[in-house]
VEXVOKE-52509 format. One record per residue (C-alpha): x, z, y; residue number from 1; residue in three letters; chain. Coordinates in steps of 0.02 Angstrom, whole numbers, plus 32768, in hexadecimal, padded with zeros to 4 digits. Example, Ala and Ser with C-alpha at 12.3 -4.5 7.8 and 13.67 -1.06 7.14 Angstrom:
% residues 2
c1 | c3 | c2 | pos | code | unit
8267 | 8186 | 7F1F | 1 | ALA | A
82AC | 8165 | 7FCB | 2 | SER | A
//
This chain:
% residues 367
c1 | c3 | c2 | pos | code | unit
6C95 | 1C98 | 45B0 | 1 | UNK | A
6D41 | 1CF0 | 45D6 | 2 | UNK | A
6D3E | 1D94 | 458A | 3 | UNK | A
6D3D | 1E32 | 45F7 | 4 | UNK | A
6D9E | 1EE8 | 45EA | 5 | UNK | A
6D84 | 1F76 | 464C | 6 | UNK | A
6E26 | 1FE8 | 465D | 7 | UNK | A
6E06 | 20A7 | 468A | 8 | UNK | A
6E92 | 211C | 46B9 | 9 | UNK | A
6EE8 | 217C | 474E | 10 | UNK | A
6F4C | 20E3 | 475E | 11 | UNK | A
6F04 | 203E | 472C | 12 | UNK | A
6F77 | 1FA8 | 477B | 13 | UNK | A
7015 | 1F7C | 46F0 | 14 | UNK | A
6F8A | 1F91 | 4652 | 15 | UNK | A
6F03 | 1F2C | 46BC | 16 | UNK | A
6F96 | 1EA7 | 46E5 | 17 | UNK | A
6FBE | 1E9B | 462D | 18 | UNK | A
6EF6 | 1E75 | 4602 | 19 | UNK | A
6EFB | 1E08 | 468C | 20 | UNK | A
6F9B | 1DB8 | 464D | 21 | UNK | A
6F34 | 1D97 | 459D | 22 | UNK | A
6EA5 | 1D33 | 45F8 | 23 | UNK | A
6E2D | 1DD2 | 4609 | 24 | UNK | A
6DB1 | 1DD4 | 46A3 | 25 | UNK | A
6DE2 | 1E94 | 46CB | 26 | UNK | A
6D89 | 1F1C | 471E | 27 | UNK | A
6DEE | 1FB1 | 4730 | 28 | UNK | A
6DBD | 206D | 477B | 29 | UNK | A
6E56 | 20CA | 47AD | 30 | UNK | A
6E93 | 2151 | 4831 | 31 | UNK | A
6EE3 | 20CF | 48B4 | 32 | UNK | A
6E93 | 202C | 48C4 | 33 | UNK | A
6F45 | 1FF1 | 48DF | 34 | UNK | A
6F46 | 1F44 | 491F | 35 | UNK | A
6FA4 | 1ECF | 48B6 | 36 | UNK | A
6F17 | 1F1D | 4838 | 37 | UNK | A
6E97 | 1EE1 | 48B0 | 38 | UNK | A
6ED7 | 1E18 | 4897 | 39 | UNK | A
6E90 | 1DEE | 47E3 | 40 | UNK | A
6E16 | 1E83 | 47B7 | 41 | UNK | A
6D97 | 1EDB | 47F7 | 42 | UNK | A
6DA7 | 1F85 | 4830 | 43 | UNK | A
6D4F | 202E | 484C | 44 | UNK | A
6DAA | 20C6 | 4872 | 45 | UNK | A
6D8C | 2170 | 4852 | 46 | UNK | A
6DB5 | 21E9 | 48B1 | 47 | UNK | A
6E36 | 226F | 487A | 48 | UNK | A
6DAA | 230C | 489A | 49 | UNK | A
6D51 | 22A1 | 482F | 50 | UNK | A
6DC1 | 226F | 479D | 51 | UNK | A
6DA0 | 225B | 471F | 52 | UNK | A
6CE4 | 229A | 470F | 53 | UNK | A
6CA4 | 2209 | 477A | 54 | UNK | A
6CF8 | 2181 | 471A | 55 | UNK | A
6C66 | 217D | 46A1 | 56 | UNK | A
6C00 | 2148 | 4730 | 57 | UNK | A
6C5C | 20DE | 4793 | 58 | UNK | A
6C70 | 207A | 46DF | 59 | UNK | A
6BB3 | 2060 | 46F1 | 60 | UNK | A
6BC5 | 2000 | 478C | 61 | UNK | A
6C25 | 1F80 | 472D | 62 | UNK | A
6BEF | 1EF8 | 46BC | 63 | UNK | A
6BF6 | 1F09 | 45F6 | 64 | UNK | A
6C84 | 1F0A | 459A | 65 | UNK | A
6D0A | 1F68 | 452F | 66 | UNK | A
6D86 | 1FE7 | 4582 | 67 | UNK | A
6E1A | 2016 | 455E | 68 | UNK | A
6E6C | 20B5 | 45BD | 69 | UNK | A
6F1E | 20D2 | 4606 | 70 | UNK | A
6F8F | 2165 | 463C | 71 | UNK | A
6F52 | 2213 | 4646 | 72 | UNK | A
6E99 | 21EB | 4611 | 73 | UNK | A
6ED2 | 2210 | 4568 | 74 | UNK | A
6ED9 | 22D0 | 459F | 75 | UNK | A
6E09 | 22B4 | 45A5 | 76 | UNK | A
6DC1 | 228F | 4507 | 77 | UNK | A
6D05 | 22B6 | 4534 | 78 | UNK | A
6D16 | 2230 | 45C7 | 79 | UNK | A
6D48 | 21B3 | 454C | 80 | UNK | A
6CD5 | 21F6 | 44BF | 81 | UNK | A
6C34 | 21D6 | 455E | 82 | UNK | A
6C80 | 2124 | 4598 | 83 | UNK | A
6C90 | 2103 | 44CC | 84 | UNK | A
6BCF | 2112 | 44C4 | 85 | UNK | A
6BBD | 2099 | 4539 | 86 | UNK | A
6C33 | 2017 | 4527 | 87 | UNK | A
6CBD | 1FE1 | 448D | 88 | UNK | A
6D47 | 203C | 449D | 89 | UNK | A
6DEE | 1FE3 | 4483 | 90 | UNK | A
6E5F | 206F | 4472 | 91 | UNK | A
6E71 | 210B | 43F2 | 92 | UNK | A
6DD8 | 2181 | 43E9 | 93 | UNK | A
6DCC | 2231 | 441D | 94 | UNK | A
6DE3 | 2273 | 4374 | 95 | UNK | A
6E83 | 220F | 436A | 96 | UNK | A
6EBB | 2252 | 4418 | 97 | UNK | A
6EA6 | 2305 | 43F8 | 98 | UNK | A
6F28 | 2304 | 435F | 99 | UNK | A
6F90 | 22A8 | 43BF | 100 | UNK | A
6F89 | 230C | 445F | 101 | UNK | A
6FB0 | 23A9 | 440F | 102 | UNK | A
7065 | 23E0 | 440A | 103 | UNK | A
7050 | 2440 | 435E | 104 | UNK | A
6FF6 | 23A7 | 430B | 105 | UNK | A
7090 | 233B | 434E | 106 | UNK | A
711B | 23B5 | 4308 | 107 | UNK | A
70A1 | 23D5 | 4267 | 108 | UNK | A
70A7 | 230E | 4247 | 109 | UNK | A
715D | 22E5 | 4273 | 110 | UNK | A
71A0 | 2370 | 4205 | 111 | UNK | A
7125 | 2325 | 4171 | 112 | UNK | A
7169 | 2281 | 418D | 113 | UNK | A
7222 | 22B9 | 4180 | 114 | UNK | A
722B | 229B | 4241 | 115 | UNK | A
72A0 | 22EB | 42CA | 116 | UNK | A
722F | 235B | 4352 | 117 | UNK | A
724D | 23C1 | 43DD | 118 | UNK | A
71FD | 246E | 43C6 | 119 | UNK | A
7160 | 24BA | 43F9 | 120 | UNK | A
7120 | 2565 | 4414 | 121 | UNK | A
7072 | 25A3 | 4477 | 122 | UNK | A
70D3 | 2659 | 449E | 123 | UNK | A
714E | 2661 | 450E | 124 | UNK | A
720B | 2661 | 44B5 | 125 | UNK | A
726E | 2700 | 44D1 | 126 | UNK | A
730C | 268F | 44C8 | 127 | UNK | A
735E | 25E8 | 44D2 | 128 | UNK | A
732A | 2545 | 454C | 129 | UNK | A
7273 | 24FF | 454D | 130 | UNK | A
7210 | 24B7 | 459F | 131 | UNK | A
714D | 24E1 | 45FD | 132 | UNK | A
70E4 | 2446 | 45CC | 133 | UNK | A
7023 | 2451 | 45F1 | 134 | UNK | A
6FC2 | 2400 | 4576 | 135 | UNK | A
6F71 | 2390 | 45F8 | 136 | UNK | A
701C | 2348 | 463A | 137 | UNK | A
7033 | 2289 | 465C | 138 | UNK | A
70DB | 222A | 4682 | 139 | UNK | A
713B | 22E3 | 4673 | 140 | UNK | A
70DE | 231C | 4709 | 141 | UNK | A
70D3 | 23EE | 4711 | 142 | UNK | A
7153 | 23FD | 468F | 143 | UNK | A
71EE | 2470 | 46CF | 144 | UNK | A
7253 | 24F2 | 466F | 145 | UNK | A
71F0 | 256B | 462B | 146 | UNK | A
71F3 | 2616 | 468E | 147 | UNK | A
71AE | 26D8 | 4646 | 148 | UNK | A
7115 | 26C4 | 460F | 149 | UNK | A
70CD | 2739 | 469B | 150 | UNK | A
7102 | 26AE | 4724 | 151 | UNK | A
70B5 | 2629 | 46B2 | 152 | UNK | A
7024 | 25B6 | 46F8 | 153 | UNK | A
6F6C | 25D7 | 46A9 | 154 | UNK | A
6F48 | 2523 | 4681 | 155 | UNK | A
6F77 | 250C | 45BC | 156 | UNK | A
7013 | 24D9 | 4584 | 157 | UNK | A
7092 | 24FE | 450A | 158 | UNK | A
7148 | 250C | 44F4 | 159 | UNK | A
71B9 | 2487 | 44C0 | 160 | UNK | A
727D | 249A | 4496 | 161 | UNK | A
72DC | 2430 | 450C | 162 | UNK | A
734F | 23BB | 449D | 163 | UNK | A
73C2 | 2376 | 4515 | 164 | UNK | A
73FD | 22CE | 4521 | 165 | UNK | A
73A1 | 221D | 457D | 166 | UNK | A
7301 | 21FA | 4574 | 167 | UNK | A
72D2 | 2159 | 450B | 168 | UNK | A
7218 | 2119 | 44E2 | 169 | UNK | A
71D8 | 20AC | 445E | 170 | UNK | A
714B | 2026 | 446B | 171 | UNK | A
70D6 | 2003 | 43D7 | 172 | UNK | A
7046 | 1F94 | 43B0 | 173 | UNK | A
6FDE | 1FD2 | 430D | 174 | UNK | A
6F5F | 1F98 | 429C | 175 | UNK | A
6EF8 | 1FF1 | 4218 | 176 | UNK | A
6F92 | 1FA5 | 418F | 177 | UNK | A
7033 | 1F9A | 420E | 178 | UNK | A
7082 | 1FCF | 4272 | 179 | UNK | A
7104 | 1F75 | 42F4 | 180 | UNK | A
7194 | 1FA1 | 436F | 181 | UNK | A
7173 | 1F2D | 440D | 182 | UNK | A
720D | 1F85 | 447B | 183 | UNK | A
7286 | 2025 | 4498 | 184 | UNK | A
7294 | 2049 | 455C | 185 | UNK | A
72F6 | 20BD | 45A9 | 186 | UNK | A
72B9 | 214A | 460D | 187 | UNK | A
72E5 | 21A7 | 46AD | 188 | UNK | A
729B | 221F | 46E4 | 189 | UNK | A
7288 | 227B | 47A1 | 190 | UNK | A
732D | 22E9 | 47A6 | 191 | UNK | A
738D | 2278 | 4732 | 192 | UNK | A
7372 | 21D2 | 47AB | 193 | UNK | A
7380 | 2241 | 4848 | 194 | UNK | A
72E7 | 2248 | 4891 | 195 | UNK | A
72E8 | 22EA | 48EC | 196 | UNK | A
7248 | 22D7 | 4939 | 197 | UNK | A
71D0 | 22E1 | 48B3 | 198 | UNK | A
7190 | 2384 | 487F | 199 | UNK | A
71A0 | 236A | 47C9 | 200 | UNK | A
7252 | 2356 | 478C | 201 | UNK | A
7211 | 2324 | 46DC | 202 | UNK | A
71A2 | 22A4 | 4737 | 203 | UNK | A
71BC | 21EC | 46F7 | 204 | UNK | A
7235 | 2183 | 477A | 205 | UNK | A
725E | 20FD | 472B | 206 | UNK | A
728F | 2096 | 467D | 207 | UNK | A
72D8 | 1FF8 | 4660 | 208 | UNK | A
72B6 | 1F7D | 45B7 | 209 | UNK | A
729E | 1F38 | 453B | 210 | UNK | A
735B | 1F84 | 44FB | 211 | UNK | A
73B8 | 1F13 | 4476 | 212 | UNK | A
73F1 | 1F9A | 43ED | 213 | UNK | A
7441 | 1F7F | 4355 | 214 | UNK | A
73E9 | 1F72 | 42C4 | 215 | UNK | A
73F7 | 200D | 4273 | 216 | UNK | A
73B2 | 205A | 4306 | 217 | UNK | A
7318 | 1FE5 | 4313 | 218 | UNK | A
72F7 | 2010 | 426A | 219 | UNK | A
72F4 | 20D4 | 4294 | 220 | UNK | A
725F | 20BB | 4321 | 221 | UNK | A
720B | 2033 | 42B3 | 222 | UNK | A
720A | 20B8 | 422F | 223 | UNK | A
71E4 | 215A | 42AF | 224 | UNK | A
7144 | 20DB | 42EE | 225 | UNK | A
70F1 | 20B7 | 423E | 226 | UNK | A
710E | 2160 | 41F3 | 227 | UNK | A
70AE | 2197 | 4297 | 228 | UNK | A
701B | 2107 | 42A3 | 229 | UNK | A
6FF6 | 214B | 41EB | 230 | UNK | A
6FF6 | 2201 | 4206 | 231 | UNK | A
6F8B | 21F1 | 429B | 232 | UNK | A
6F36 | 215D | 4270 | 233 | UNK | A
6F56 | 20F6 | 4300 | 234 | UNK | A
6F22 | 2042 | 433D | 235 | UNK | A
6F4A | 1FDE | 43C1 | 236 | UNK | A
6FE4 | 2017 | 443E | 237 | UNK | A
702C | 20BB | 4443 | 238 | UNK | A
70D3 | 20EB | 448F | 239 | UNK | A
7153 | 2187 | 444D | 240 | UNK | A
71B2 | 21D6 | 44CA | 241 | UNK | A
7254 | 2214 | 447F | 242 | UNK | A
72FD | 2265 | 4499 | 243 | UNK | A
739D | 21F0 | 4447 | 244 | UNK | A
743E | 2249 | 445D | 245 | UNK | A
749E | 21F0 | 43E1 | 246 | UNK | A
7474 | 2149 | 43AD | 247 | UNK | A
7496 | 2155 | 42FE | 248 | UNK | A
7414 | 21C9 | 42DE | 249 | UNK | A
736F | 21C5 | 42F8 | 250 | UNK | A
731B | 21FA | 4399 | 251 | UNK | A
72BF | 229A | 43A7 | 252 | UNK | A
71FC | 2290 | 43D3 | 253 | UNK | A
71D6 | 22F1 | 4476 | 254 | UNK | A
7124 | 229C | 448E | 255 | UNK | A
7095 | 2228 | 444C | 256 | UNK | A
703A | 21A8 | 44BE | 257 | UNK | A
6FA0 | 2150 | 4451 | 258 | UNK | A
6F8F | 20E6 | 44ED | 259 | UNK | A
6FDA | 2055 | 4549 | 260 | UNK | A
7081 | 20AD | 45A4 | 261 | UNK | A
70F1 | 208A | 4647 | 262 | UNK | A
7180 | 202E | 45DA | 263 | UNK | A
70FA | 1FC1 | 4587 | 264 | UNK | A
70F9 | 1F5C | 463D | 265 | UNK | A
71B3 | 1F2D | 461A | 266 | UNK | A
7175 | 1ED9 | 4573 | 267 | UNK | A
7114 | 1E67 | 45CF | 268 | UNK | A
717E | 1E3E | 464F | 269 | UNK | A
7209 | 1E1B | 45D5 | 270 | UNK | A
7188 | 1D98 | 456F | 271 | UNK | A
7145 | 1D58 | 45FB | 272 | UNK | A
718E | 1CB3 | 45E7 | 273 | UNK | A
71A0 | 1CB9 | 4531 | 274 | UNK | A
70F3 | 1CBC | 44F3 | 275 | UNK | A
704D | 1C99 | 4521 | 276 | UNK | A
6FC6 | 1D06 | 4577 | 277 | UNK | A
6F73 | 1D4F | 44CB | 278 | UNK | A
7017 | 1D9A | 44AB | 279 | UNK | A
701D | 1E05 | 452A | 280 | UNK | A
702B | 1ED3 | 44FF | 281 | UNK | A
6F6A | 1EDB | 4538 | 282 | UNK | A
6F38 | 1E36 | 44DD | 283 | UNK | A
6F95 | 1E8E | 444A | 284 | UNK | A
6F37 | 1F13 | 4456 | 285 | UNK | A
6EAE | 1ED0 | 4468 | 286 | UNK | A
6EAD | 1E6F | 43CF | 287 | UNK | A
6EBB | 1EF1 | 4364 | 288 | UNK | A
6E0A | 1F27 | 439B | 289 | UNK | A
6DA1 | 1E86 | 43B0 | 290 | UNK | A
6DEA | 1E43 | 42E5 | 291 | UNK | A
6DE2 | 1E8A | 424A | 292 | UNK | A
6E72 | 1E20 | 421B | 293 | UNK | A
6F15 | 1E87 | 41DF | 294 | UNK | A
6F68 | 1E5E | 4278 | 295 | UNK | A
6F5B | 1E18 | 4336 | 296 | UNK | A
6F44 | 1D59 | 4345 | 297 | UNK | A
6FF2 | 1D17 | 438D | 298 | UNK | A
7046 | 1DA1 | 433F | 299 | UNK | A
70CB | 1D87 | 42AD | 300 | UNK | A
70C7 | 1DFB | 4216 | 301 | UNK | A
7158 | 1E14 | 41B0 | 302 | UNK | A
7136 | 1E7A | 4107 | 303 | UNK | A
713C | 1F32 | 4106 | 304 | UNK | A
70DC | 1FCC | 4189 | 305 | UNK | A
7171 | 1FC6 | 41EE | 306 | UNK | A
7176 | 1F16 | 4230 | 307 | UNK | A
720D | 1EE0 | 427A | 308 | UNK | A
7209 | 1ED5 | 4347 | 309 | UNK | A
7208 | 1E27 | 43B6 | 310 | UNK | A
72A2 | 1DDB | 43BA | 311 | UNK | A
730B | 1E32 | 4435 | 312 | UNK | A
738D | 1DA7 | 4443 | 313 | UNK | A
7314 | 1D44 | 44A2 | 314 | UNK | A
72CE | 1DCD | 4520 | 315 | UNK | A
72FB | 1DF9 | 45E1 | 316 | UNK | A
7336 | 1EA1 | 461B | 317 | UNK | A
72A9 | 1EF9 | 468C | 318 | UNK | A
72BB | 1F9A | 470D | 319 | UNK | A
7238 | 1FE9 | 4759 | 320 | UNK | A
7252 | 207A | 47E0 | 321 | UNK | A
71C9 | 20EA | 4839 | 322 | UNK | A
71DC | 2107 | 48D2 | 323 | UNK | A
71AB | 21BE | 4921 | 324 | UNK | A
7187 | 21E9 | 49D7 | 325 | UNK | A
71FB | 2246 | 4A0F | 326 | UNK | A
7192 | 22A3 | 4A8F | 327 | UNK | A
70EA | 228A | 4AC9 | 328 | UNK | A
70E6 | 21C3 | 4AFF | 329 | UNK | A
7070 | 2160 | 4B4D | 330 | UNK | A
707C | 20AC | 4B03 | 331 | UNK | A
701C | 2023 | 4B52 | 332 | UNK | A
706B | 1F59 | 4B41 | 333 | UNK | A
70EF | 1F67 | 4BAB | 334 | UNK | A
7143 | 1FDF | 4B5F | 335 | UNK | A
7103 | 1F97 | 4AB1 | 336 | UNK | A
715B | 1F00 | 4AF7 | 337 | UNK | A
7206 | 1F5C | 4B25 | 338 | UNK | A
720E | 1FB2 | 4A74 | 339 | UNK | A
7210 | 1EF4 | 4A3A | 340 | UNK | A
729E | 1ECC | 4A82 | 341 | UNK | A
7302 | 1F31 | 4A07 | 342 | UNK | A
72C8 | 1EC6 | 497A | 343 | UNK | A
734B | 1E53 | 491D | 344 | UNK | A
731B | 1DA5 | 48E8 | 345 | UNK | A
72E9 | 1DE0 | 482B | 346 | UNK | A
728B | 1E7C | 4870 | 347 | UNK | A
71D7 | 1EA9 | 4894 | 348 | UNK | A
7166 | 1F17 | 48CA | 349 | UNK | A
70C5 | 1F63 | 4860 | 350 | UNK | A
705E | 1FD4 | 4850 | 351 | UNK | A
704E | 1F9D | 4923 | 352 | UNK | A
6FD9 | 2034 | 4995 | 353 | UNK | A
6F54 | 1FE2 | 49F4 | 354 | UNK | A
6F89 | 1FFF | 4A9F | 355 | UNK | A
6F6E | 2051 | 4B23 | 356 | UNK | A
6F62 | 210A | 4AC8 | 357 | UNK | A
6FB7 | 21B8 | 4ACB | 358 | UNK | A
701D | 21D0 | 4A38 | 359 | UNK | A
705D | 229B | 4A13 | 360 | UNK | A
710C | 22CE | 49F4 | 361 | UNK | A
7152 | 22BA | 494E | 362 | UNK | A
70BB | 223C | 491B | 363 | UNK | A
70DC | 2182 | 48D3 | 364 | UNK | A
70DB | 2108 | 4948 | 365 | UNK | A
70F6 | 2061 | 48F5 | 366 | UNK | A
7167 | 2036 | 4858 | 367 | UNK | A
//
């Protein structure tokens, strides 16, 4: 019988493609139903009043089998802890989440490990430029220079030294033994790739991947990922989201996603036509949760915790873009239809609203 994964998040479609991609029958319960999400799995959607308390149940409705949970969901551990008591769960626990999650566990372990960090502080800073970054933030939504503490937002958060320079994130697959570097991506986000519209100028925009780097510099995320899957004890995928001023130097560590990531799509699009379904990032993952073997089936293992990354010489360039509305539209096909017409040949739409529907200023509407 094919096996089945269920994929939980606010956004469900490029992980959900990926399981699909590794011969998975997927369910997925997400905040948008989208409908290129809709053509291989099978989809409820919860609403956003809703999100994520009603996940657990909606998960009931659908038939048994391990989940695995994607972007933002991460920022719940007692959703995941409830769905883990009901199904497997293909992803890092709760306890693993809440070390990771916390700013001052991040800065704690990358100083321990010899790692560069950007700084952290839960009072406000009487001087110098930070940042305001809620402890519940996904994609670098709510994040914004941080203001006097008395015009501060009650939700927590804590305060994080900007280190300026672009934005670069790192891909890794783990095991209980290894550790391995599947991609670096660049990353753009809201003000830096101009789109005004969006309310969150540290919003994720876009990235573009996997990057062919020298090799000194593959060896400095290779080493930044297994120095990190040990402190934290991580398995499966997790992505690091970084700032890299100066390539001959490591990159400084801004953020840690145990979870599959927005860049990770670009991996599989890259290896699309290089390698079969199981070695997709999800059927990657996936494997490192259904064996007990040291590594993934399909997966080569070179000697040492930081394993040396796919052969870049051998891998397309990918770009993908999000595209925010910028006003209040009202999409239905026909327009759907005219926003194709800007498409090159190589380009496609994802991440594809099902139409018609009202979609509020500043919001995604497709990628």
């Amino acid at each position: 019988a094919q096996a089945r994964l269920l994929v939980v998040g606010a956004s469900a479609r490029a992980a959900a493609a990926s399981a699909h991609r590794a011969g998975f029958e997927v369910s997925a319960i997400d905040l948008f139903g989208d409908a290129d999400l809709r053509q291989w799995a099978h989809v409820e959607v919860c609403p956003a009043s809703d999100y994520p308390g009603r996940l657990v149940e909606l998960a009931s409705h659908l038939p048994p089998s391990p989940f695995c949970y994607v972007g933002g969901l991460e920022n719940s551990p007692q959703v995941i802890a409830t769905l883990a008591t009901q199904r497997p769960l293909f992803g890092n626990p709760p306890s693993v989440l809440a070390r990771c999650r916390d700013p001052v566990s991040l800065v704690d372990a990358a100083i321990r490990s010899g790692l560069p960090v950007a700084a952290v502080r839960r009072q406000p800073p009487a001087n110098g430029q930070w940042l305001w970054k809620p402890l519940d933030s996904c994609g670098g939504q709510h994040i914004r220079p941080a203001r006097p503490a008395s015009r501060e937002p009650s939700r927590p958060g804590v305060y994080q030294k900007l280190v300026e320079g672009p934005a670069y994130s790192g891909a890794y697959l783990a095991t209980p033994h290894e550790s391995r570097l599947l991609a670096v991506c660049r990353q753009f986000t809201v003000s830096d790739f101009g789109c005004g519209h969006s309310p969150h100028p540290f919003g994720f925009a876009a990235s573009n991947g996997p990057l062919v780097l020298p090799a000194a510099a593959m060896r400095h995320w290779a080493e930044m990922g297994a120095k990190l899957r040990m402190e934290f004890g991580l398995r499966g995928v997790f992505g690091v989201e970084t700032i890299w001023p100066d390539p001959g130097l490591p990159p400084t560590i801004v953020e840690l996603n145990p979870r599959f990531t927005a860049s990770m799509e670009l991996v599989d699009l890259s290896r699309a036509g290089l390698a079969g379904p199981s070695d997709s990032v999800l059927g990657l993952h996936s494997a490192c949760f259904e064996s007990s073997a040291p590594w993934p089936k399909n997966a080569e293992q070179p000697p040492g915790d930081a394993l040396a990354p796919v052969d870049a010489g051998a891998i397309a360039l990918f770009g993908k873009t999000v595209l925010y509305a910028p006003a209040k539209i009202w999409l239905d096909n026909e327009r759907l239809m005219r926003l194709g017409e800007v498409l090159q040949p190589h380009e496609f739409f994802a991440d594809v609203p099902r139409v018609p529907q009202r979609i509020p200023s500043g919001q995604p509407v497709l990628t």
